[in-house]
Backbone as JSON Lines, residues from 0, in Angstrom:
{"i":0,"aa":"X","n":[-43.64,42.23,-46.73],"ca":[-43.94,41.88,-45.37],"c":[-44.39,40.44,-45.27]}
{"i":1,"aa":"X","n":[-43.93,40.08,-44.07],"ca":[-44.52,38.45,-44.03],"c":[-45.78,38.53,-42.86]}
{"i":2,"aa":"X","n":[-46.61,37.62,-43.47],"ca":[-47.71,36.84,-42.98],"c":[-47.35,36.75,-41.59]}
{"i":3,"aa":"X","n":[-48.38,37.29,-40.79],"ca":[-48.45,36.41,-38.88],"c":[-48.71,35.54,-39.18]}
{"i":4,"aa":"X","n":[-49.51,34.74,-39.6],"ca":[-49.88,33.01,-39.66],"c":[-48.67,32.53,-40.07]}
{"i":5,"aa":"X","n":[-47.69,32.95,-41.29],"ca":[-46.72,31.62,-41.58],"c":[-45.38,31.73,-40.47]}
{"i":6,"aa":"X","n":[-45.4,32.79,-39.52],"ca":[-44.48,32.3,-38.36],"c":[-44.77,31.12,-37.36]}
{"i":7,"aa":"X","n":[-46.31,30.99,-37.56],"ca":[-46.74,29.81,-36.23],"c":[-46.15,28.38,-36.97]}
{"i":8,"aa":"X","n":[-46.03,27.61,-35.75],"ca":[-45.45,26.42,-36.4],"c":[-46.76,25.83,-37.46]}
{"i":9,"aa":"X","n":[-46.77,25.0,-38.09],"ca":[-47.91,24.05,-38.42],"c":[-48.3,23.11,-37.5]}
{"i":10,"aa":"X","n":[-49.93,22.97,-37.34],"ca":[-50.57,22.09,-36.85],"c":[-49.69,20.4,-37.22]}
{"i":11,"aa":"X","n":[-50.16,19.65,-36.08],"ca":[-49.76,18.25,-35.98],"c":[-50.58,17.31,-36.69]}
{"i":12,"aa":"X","n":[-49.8,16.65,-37.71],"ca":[-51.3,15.44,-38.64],"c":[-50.77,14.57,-37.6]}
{"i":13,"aa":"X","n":[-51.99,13.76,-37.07],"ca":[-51.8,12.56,-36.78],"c":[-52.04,11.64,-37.91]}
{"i":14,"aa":"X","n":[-51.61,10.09,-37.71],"ca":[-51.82,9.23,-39.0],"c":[-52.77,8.51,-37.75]}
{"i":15,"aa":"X","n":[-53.51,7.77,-39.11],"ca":[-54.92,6.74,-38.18],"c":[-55.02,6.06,-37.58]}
{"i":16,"aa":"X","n":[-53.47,5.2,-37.64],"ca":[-53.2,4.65,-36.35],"c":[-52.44,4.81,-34.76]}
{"i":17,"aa":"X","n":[-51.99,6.31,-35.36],"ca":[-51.76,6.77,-33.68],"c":[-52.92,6.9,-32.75]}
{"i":18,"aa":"X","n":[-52.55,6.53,-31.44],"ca":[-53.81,6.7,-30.62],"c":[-53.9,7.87,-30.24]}
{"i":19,"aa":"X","n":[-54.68,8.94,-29.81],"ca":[-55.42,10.23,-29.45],"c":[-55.74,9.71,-27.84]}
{"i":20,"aa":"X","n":[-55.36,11.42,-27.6],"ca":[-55.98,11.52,-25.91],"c":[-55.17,10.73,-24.75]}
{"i":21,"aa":"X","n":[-56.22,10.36,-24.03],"ca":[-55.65,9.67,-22.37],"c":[-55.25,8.51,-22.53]}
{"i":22,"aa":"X","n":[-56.14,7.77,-23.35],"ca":[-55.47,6.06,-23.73],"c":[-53.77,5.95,-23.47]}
{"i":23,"aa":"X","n":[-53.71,6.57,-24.54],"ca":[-52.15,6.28,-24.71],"c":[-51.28,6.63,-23.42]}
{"i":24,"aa":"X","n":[-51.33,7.94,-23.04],"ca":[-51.12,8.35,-21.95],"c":[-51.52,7.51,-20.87]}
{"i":25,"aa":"X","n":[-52.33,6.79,-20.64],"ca":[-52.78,5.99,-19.3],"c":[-51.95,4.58,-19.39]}
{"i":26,"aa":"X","n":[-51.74,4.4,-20.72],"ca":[-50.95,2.41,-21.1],"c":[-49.08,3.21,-20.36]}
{"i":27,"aa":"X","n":[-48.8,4.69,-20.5],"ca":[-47.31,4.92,-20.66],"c":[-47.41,4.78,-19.23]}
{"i":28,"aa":"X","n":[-47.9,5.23,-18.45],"ca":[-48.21,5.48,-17.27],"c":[-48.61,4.41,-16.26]}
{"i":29,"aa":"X","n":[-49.22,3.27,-16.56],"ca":[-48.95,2.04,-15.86],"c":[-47.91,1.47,-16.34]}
{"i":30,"aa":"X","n":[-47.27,1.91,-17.44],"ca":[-45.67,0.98,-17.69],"c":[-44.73,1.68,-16.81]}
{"i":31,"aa":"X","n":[-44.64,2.88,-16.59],"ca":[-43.71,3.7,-16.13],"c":[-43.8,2.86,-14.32]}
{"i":32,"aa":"X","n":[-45.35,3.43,-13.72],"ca":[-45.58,2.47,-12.35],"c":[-45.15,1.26,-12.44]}
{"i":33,"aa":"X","n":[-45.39,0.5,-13.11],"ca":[-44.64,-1.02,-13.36],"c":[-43.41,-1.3,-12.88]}
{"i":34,"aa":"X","n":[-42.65,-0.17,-13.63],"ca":[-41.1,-0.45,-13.57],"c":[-40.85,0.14,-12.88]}
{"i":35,"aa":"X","n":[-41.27,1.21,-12.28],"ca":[-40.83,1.78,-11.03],"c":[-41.21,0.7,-9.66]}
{"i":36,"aa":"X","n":[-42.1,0.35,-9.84],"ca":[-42.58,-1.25,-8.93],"c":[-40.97,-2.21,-8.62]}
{"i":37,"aa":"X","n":[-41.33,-2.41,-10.26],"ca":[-40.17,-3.61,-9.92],"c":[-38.82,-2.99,-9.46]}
{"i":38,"aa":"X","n":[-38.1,-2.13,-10.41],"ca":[-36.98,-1.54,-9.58],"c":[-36.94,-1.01,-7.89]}
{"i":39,"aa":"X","n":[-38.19,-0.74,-7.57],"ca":[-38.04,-0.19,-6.02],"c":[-37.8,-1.88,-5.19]}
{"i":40,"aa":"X","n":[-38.82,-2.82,-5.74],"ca":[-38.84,-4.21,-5.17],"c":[-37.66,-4.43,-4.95]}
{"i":41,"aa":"X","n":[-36.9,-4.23,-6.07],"ca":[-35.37,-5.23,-6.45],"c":[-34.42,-4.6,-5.33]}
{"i":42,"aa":"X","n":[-34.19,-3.06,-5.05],"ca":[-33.75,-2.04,-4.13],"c":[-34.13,-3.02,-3.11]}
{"i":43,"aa":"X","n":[-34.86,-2.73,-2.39],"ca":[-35.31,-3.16,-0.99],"c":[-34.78,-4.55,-0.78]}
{"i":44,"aa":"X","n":[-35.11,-5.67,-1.73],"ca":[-34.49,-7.2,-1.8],"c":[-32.61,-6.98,-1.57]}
{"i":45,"aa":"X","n":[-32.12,-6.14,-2.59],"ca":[-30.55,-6.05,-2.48],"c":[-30.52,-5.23,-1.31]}
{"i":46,"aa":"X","n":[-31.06,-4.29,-0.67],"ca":[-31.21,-3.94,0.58],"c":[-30.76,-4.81,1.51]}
{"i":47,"aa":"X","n":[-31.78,-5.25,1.68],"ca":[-32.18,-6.17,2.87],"c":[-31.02,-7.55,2.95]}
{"i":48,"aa":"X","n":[-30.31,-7.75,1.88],"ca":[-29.43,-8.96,1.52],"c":[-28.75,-8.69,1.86]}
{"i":49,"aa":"X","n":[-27.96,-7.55,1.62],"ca":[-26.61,-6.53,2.06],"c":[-26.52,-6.31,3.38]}
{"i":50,"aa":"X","n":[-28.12,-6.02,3.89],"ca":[-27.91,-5.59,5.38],"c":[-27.32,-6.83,5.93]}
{"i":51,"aa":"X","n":[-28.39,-7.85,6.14],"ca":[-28.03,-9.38,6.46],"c":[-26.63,-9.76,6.68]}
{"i":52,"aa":"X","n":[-25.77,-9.77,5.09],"ca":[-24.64,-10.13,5.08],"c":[-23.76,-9.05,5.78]}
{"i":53,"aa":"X","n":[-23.88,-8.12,6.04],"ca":[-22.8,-7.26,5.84],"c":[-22.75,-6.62,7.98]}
{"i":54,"aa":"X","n":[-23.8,-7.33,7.98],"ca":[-23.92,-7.25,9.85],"c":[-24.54,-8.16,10.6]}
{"i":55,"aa":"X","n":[-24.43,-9.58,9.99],"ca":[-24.34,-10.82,10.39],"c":[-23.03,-10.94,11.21]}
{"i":56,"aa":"X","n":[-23.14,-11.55,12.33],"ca":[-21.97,-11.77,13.45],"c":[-22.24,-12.93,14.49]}
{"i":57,"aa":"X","n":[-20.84,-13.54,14.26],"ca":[-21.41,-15.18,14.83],"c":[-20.1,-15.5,15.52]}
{"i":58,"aa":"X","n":[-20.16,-15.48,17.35],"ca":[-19.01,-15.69,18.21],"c":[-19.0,-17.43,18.68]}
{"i":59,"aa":"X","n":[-17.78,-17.54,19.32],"ca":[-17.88,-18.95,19.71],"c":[-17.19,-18.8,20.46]}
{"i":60,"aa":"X","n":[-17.17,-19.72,21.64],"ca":[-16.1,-19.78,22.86],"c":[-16.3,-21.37,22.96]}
{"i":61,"aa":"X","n":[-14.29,-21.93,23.16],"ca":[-13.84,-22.74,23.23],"c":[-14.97,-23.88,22.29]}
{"i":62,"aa":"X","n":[-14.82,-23.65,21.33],"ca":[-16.15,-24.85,20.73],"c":[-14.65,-25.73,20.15]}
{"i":63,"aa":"X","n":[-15.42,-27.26,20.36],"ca":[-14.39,-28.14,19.72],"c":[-13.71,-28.03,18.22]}
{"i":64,"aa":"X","n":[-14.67,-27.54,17.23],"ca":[-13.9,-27.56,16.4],"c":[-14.99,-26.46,15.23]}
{"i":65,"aa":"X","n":[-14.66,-25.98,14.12],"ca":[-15.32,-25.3,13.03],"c":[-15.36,-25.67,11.5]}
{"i":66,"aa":"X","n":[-15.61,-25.86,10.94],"ca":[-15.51,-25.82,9.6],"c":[-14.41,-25.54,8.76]}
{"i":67,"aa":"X","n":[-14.38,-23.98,9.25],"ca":[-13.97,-23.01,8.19],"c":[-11.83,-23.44,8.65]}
{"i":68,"aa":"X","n":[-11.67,-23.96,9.9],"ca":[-10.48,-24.3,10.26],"c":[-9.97,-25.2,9.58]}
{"i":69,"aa":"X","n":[-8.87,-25.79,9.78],"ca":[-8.44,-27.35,9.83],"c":[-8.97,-27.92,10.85]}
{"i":70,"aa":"X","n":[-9.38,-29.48,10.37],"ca":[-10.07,-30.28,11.38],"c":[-8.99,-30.5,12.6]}
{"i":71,"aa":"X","n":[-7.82,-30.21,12.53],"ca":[-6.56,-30.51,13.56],"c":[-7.05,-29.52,14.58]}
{"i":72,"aa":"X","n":[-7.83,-28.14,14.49],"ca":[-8.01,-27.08,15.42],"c":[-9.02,-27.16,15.94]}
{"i":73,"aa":"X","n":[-8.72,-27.26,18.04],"ca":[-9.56,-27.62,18.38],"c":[-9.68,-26.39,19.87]}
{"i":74,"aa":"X","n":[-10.65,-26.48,20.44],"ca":[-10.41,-25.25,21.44],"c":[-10.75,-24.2,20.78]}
{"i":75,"aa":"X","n":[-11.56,-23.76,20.01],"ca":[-11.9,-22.47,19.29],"c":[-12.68,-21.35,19.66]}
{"i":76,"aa":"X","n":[-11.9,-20.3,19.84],"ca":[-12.71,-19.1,20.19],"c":[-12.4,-18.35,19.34]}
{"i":77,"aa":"X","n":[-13.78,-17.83,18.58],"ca":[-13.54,-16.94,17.14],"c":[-14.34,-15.66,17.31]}
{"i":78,"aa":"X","n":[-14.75,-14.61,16.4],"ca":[-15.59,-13.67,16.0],"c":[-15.44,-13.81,14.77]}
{"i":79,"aa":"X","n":[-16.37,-13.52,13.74],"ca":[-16.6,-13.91,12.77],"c":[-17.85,-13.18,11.98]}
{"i":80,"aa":"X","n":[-17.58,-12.41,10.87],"ca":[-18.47,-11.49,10.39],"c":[-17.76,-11.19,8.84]}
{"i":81,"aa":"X","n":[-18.87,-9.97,8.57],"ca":[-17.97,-10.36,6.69],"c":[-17.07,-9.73,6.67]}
{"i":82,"aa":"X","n":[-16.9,-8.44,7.24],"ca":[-15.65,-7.57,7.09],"c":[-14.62,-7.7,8.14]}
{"i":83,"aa":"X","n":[-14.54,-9.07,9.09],"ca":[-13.55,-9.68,9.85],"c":[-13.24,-10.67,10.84]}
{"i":84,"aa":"X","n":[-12.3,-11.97,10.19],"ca":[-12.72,-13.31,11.04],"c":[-11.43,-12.83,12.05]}
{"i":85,"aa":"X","n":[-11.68,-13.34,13.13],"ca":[-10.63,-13.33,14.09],"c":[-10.52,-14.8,14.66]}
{"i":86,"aa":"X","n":[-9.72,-15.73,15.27],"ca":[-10.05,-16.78,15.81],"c":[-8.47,-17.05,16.68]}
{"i":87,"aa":"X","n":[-8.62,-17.47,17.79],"ca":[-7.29,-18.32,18.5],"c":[-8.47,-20.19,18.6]}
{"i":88,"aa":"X","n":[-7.29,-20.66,18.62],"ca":[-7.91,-22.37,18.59],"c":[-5.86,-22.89,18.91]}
{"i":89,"aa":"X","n":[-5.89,-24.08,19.99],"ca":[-5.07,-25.02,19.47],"c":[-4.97,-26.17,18.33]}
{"i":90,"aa":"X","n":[-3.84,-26.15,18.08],"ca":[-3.48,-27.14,17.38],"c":[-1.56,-27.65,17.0]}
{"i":91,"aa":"X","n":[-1.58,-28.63,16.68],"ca":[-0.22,-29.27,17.02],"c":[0.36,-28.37,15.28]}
{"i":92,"aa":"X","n":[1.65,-28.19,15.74],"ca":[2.44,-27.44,14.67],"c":[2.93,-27.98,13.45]}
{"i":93,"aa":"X","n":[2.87,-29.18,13.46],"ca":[2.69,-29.75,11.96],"c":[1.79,-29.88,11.33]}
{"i":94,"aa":"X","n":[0.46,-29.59,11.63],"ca":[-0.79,-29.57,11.61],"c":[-0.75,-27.88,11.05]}
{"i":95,"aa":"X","n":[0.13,-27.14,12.16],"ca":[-0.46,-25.54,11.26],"c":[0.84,-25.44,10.07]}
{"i":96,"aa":"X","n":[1.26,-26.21,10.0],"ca":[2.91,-25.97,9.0],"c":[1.72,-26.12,7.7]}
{"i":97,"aa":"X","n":[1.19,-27.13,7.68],"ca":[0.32,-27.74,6.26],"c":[-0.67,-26.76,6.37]}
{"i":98,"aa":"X","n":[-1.5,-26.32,7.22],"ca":[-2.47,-25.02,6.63],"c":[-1.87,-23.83,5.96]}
{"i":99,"aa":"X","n":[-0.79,-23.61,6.69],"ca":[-0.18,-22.6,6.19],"c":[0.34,-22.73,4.75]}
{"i":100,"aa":"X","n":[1.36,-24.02,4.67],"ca":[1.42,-24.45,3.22],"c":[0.81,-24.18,2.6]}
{"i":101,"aa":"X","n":[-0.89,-24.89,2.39],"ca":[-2.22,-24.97,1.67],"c":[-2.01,-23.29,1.55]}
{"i":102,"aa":"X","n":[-2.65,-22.57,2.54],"ca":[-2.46,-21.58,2.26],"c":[-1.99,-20.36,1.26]}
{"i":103,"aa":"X","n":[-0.96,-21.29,0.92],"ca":[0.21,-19.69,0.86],"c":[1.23,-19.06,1.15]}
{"i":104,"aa":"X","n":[0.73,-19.06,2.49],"ca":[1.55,-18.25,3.25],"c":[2.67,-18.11,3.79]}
{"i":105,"aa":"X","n":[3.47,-17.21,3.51],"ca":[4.67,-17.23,3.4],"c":[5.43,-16.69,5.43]}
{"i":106,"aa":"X","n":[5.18,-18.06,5.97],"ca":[5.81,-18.06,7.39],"c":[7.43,-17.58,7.3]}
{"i":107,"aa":"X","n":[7.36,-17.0,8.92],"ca":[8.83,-16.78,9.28],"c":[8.85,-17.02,10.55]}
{"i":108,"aa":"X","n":[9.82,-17.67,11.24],"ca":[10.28,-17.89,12.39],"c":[10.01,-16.49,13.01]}
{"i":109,"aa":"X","n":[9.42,-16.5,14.32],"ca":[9.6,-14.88,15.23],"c":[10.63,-15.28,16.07]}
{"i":110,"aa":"X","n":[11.46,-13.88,16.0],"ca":[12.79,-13.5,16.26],"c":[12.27,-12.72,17.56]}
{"i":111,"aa":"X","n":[11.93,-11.94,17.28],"ca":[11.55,-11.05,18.73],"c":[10.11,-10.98,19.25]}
{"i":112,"aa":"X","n":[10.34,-11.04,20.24],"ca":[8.66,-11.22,21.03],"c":[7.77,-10.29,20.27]}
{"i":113,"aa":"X","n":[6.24,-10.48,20.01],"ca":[5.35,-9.78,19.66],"c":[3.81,-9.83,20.48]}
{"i":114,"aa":"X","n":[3.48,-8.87,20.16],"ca":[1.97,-8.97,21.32],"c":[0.73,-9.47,20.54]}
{"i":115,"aa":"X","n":[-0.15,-10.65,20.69],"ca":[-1.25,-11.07,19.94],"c":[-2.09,-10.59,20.41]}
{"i":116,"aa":"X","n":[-3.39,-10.53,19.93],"ca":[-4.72,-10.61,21.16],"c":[-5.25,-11.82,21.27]}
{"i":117,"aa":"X","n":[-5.57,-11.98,22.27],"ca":[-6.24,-13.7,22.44],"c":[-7.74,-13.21,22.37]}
{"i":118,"aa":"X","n":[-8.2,-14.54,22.58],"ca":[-9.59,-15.09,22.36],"c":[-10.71,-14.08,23.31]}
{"i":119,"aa":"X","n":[-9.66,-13.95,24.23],"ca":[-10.91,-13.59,25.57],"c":[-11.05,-11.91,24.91]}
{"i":120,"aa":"X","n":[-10.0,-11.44,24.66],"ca":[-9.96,-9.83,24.28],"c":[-11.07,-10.34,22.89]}
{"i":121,"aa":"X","n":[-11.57,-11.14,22.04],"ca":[-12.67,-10.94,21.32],"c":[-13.86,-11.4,21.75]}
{"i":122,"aa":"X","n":[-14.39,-11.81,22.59],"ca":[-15.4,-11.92,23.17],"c":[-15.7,-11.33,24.2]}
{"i":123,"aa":"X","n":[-14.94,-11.03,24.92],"ca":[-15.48,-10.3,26.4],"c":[-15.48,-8.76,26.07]}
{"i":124,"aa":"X","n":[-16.29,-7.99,26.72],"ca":[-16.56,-6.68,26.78],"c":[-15.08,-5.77,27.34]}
{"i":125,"aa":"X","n":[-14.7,-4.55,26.04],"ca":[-13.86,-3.7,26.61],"c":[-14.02,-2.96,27.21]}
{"i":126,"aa":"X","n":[-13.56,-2.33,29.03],"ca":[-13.4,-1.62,30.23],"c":[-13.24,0.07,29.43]}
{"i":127,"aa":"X","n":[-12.59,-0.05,28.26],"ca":[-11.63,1.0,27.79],"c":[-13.1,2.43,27.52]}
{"i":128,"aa":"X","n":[-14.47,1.57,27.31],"ca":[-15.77,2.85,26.75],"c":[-15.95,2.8,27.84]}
{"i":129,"aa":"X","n":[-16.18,1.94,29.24],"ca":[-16.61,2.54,30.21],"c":[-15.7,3.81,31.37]}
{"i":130,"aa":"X","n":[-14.64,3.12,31.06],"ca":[-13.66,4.19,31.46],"c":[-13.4,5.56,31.03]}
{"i":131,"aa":"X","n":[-13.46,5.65,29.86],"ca":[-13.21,7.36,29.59],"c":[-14.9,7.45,29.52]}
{"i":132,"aa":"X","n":[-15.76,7.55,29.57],"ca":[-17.17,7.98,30.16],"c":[-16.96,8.16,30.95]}
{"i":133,"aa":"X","n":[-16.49,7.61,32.3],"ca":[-16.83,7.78,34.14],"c":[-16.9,9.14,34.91]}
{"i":134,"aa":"X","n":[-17.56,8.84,36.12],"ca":[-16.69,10.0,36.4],"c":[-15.6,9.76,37.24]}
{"i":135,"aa":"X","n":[-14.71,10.9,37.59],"ca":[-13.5,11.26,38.42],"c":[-13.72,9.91,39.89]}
{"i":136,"aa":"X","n":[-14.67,9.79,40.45],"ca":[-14.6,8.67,41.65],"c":[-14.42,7.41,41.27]}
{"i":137,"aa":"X","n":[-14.76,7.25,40.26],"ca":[-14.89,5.0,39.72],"c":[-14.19,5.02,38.91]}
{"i":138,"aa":"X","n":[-13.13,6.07,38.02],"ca":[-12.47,6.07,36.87],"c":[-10.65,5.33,37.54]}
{"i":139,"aa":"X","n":[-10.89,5.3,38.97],"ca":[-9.09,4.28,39.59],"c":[-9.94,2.78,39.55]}
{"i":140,"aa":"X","n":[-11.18,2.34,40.0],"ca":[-11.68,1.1,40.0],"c":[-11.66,0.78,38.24]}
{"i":141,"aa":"X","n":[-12.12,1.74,37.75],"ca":[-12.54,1.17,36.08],"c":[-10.86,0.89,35.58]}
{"i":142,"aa":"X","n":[-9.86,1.52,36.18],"ca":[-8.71,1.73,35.31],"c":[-8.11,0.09,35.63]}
{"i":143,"aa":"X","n":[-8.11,-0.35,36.71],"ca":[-8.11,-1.68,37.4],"c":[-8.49,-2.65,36.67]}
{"i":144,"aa":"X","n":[-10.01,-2.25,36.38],"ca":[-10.16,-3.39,35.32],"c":[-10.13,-3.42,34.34]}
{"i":145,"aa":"X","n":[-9.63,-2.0,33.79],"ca":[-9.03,-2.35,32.34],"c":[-7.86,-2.98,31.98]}
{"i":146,"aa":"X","n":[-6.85,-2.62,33.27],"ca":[-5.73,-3.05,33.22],"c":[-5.44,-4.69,33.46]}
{"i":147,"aa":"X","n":[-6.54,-5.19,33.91],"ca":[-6.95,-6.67,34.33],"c":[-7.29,-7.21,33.0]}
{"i":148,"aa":"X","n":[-8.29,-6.62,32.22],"ca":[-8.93,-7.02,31.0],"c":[-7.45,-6.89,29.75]}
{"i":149,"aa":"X","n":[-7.31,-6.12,29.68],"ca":[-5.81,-6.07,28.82],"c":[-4.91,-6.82,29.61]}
{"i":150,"aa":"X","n":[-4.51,-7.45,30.57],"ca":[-3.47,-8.57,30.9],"c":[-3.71,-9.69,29.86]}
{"i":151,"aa":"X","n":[-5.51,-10.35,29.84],"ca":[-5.66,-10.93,29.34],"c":[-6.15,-11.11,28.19]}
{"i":152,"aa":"X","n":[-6.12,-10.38,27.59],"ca":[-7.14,-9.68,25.96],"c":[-5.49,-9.96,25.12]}
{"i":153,"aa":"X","n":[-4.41,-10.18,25.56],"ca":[-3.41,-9.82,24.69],"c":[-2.5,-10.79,24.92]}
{"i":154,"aa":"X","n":[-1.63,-11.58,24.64],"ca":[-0.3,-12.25,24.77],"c":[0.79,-11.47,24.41]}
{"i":155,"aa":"X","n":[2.41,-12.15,24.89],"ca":[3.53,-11.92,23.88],"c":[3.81,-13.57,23.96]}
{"i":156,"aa":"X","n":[4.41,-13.4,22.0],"ca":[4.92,-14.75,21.9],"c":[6.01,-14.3,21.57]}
{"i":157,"aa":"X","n":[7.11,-15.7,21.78],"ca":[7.92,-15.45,22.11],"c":[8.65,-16.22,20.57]}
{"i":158,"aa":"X","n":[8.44,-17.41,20.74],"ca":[8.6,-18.82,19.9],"c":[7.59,-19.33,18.92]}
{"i":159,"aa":"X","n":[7.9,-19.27,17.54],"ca":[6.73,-19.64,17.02],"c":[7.09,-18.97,15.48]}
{"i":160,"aa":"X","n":[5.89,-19.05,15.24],"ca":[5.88,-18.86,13.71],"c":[4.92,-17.48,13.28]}
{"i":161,"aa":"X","n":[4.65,-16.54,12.12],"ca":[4.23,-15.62,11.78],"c":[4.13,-15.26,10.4]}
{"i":162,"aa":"X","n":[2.74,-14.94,10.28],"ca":[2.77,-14.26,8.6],"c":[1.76,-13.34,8.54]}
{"i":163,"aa":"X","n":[2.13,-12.42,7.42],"ca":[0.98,-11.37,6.86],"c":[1.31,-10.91,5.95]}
{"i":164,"aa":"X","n":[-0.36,-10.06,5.99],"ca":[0.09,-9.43,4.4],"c":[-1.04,-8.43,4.2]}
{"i":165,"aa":"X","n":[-0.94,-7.41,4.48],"ca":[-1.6,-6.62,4.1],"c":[-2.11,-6.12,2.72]}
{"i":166,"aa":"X","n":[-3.34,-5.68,2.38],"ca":[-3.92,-5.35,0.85],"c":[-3.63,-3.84,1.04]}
{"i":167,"aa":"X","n":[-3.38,-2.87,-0.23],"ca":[-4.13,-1.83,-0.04],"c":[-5.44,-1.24,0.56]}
{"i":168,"aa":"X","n":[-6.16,-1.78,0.73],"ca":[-7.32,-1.3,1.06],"c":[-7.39,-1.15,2.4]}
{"i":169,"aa":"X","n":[-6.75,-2.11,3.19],"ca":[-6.55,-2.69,4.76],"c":[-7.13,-3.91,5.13]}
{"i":170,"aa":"X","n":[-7.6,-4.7,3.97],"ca":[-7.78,-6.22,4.31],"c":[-6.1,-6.97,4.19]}
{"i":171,"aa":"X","n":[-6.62,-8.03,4.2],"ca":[-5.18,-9.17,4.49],"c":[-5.55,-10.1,5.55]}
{"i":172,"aa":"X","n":[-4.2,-10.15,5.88],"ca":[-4.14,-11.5,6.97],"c":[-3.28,-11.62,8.33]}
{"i":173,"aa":"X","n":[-3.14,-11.98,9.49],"ca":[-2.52,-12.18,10.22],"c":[-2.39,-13.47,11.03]}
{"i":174,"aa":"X","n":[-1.31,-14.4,10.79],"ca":[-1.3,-15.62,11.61],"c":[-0.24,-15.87,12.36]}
{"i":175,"aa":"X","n":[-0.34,-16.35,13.68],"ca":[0.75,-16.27,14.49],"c":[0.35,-17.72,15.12]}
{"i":176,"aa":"X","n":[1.91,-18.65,15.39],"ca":[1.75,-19.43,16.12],"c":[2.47,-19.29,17.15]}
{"i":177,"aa":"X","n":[1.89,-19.85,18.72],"ca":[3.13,-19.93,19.72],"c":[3.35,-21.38,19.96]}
{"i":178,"aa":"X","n":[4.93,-21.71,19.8],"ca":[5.1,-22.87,19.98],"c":[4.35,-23.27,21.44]}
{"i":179,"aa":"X","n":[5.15,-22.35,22.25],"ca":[4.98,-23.02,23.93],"c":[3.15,-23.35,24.36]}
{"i":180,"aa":"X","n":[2.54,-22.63,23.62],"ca":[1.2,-23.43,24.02],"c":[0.6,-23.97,23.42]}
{"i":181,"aa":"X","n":[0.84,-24.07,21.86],"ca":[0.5,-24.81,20.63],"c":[-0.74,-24.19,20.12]}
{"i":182,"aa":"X","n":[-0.54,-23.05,20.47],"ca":[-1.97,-22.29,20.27],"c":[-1.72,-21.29,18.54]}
{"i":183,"aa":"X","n":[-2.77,-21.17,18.03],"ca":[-2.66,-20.18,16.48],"c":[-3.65,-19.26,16.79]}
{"i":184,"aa":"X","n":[-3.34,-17.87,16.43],"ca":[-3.97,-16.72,16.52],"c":[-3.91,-16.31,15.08]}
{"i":185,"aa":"X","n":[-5.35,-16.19,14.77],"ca":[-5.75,-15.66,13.15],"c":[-6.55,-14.72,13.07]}
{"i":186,"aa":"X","n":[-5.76,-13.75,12.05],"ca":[-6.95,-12.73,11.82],"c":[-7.11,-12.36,10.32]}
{"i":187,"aa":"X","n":[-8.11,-12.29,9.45],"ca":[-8.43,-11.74,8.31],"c":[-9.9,-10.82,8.12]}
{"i":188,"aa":"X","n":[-9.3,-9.88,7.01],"ca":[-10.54,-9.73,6.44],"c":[-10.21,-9.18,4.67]}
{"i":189,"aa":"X","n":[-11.33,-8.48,4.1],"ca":[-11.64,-9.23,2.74],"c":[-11.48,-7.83,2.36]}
{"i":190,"aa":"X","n":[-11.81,-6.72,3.17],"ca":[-12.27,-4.97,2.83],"c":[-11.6,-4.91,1.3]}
């Protein structure tokens, strides 16, 4: 028969320089708070950076000129944020032949009319949320001015130039010129 005592495990030797008790336990325990400190800090900082960037939004109407353009583009009405620049601006067409060059981008003559959105359709408020809210009495006045607001929220060009390019993801690019008003309609984003 075997011994009850030699089933229990054996007692623990400590050696003389391990520490005993709460000490030790109290040093693990402000290291653990420590780093839980700093990692929550760092969270909240990349937080707060992300928020910033990522719903930062900066409009312009008719401003002479931008940065981020060719200095040739002038008349600028943009929206502008991280996940999408939009902008119409004039400028003379040898002027957008060389951005486009610089670019990249691989232009084609437009063959058949296409519909842009202009400047005003990114800055001015769409009719389209107040309209399906309404009720049944103001929903022929609201339809009026949606139909007013989309006359001008949109072009067709006719003459001119065009490129894109879509990513998988649904970023890319869209640039359209119309000869007849010398105007460029751009849109990108990065998604």
């Amino acid at each position: 028969m075997t011994d009850d005592a030699s089933l229990l495990p054996a007692p623990k030797v400590r050696s003389q320089g391990e520490k005993t008790g709460s000490t030790g336990r109290r040093a693990r325990g402000k290291m653990r708070f420590a780093v839980r400190s700093v990692l929550l800090a760092f969270a909240v900082v990349v937080g707060v950076a992300c928020y910033i960037t990522l719903t930062e939004h900066e409009t312009g109407e008719h401003v002479a000129s931008v940065s981020w353009l060719p200095e040739e583009a002038t008349d600028v009405t943009y929206s502008r944020s991280y996940g999408l620049t939009e902008a119409e601006f004039r400028i003379p067409e040898p002027a957008f032949l060389a951005w486009a060059r610089k670019r990249g981008w691989d232009l084609k003559p437009i063959e058949h009319a296409i519909t842009v959105p202009t400047a005003f359709g990114l800055t001015s408020h769409n009719p389209a949320v107040a309209l399906a809210r309404a009720p049944a009495n103001v929903q022929d006045q609201l339809q009026e001015a949606y139909q007013d607001w989309l006359s001008k929220a949109e072009v067709r060009v006719h003459d001119g130039w065009q490129a894109e390019y879509r990513q998988d993801n649904g970023g890319g690019y869209r640039v359209v010129y119309a000869r007849k008003t010398g105007r460029a309609h751009y849109r990108t984003s990065p998604r």
